[in-house]
N, C-alpha and C positions, 0 to 999 in steps of 0.2 A: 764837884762831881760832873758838874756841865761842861765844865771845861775839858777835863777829861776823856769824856764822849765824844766832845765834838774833835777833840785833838786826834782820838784815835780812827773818828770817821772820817777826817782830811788826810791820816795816814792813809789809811784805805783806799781811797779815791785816789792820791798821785802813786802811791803803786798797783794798784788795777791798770792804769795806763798802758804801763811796759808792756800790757797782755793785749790789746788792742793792735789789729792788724792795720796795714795801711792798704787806702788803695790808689790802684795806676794802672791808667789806661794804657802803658809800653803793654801790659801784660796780654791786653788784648791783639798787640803787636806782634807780639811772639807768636802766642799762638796761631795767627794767620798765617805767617811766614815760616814755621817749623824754628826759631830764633831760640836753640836750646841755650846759649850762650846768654843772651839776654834775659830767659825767663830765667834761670838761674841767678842771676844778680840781683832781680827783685826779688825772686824768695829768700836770698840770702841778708836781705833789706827787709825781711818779715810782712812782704805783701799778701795780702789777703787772697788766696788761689780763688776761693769762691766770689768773689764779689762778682757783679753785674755790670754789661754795659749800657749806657741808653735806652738799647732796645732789648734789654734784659736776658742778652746771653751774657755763659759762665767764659772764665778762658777756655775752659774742658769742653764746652760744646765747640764753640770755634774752632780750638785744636783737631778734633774728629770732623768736626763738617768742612775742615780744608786741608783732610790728609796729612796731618801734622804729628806723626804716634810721637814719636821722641820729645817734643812738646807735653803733650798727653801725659804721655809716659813720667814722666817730671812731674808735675802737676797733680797723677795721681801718687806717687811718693809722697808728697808734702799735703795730701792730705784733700785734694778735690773729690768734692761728693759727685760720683756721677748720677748722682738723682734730683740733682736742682736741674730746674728745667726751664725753660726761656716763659716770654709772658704767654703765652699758649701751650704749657707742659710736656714740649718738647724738648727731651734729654740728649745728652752727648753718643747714646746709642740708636734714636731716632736717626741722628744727623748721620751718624757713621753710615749706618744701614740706608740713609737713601742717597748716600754718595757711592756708595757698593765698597766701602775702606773695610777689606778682611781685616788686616793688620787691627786697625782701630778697634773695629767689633769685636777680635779677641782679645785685644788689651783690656776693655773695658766690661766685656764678661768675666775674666779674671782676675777683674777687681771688684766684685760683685753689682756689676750693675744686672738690675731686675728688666730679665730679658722680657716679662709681660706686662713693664710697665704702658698706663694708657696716658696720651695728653687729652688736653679739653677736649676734645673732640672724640674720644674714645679708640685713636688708631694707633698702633704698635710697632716696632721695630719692625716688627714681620710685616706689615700692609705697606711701612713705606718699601720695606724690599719689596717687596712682593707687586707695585704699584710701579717703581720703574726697573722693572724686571734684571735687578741685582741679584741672579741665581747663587753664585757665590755664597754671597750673605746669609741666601735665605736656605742655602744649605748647613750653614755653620748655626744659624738661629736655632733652626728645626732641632738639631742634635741638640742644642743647650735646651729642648724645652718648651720652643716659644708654644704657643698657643693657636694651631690655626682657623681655631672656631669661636676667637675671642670677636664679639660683634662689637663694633664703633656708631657712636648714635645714630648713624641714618638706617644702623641694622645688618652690616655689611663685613663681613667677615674673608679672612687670607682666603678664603676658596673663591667666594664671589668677585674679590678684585683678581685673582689669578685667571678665572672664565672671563671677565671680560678682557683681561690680555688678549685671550686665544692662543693662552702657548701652553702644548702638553705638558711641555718639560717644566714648568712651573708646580703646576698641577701633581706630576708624579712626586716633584720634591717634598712637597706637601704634604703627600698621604703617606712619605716616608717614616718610618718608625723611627721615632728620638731615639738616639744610644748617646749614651754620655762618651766624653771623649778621653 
C-alpha cells in the first residue's frame, strides 16, 4: 500500500511539472523595446507572462510604462494580470497613465484593470495623470470611472494635486461627469 502511494505521489509530482511556467528575463526585453516577435517566442516556450524582475516589475508594467501596447497587447492574451504591481503597488495602469500612453490606458481598461486601484502609498492612476498633467489620460480615466476624491495617505486627492498644477483645464476635466464609453 505504501508503495503504491508513494508511486502515485512521484506520478504526480513529474507531471505537475509540465504545468510549471518558465522564467526569462528576454521577456523583460521585449517588453521595453515593443519585440512582439520575441515575446511571442517565449510564450510560445510557455514563459511565465507574470513573473517579476529584480526590481519587481511585470513585463505588463514595463510594456505600458515604455509605450509598448503590441507587447501589452500580447502579454494580456496569454494571460498577464494587470493587477500585480511592482514592489510599491504600482500597476501597468499607474505606469501608462503617468507616461500619458492613451493607447496603453485603453488596452488595459479593457482588459479589466481596476481603474481605482491604490499603490502603497495610496495614489491612483488619476493622481499620477493628474500630477504630470496627462490630460488625455485623465480624460479617458474620468469617463471609465476613476475616482477623483480618492485621498492617498498624506490626504491628497486628484483635486488637490490638479490646484497645485494651476491648470483650469485639469480641474474642468475633473469635475466632468463619468459616462461610460
Amino acid at each position: 500500500m505504501k508503495a503504491k502511494l508513494l508511486a502515485v505521489l512521484f506520478a504526480l509530482i513529474l507531471g505537475s511539472t509540465s504545468f510549471v511556467q518558465a522564467q526569462s528575463p528576454e521577456l523583460f526585453l521585449a517588453a521595453r523595446s515593443n519585440d512582439v516577435k520575441l515575446a511571442q517566442s517565449l510564450i510560445d516556450r510557455k514563459i511565465d507572462v507574470n513573473q517579476k524582475d529584480d526590481r519587481g516589475y511585470t513585463a505588463l508594467i514595463l510594456a505600458t510604462y515604455n509605450q509598448s501596447p503590441a507587447v501589452a497587447e500580447l502579454l494580456l492574451k496569454h494571460g498577464a494580470s494587470t493587477e500585480i504591481g511592482d514592489s510599491m503597488g504600482r500597476t501597468a495602469l499607474m505606469g501608462a497613465s503617468f507616461q500619458g500612453d492613451e493607447k496603453c490606458v485603453e488596452l488595459l481598461l479593457d482588459n479589466g484593470a481596476n481603474v481605482n486601484a491604490t499603490d502603497a502609498n495610496g495614489a491612483t492612476s488619476l493622481m499620477y495623470a493628474v500630477q504630470f498633467g496627462r490630460k488625455s489620460v485623465i480624460k479617458i480615466l474620468v469617463a471609465r470611472k476613476a475616482d477623483p476624491t480618492t485621498k492617498d495617505k498624506r490626504g491628497f486627492d486628484a483635486f488637490y494635486l490638479a490646484q497645485q498644477q494651476d491648470d483650469p483645464e485639469i480641474l474642468a476635466l475633473l469635475r466632468a461627469p463619468a459616462t461610460s464609453d
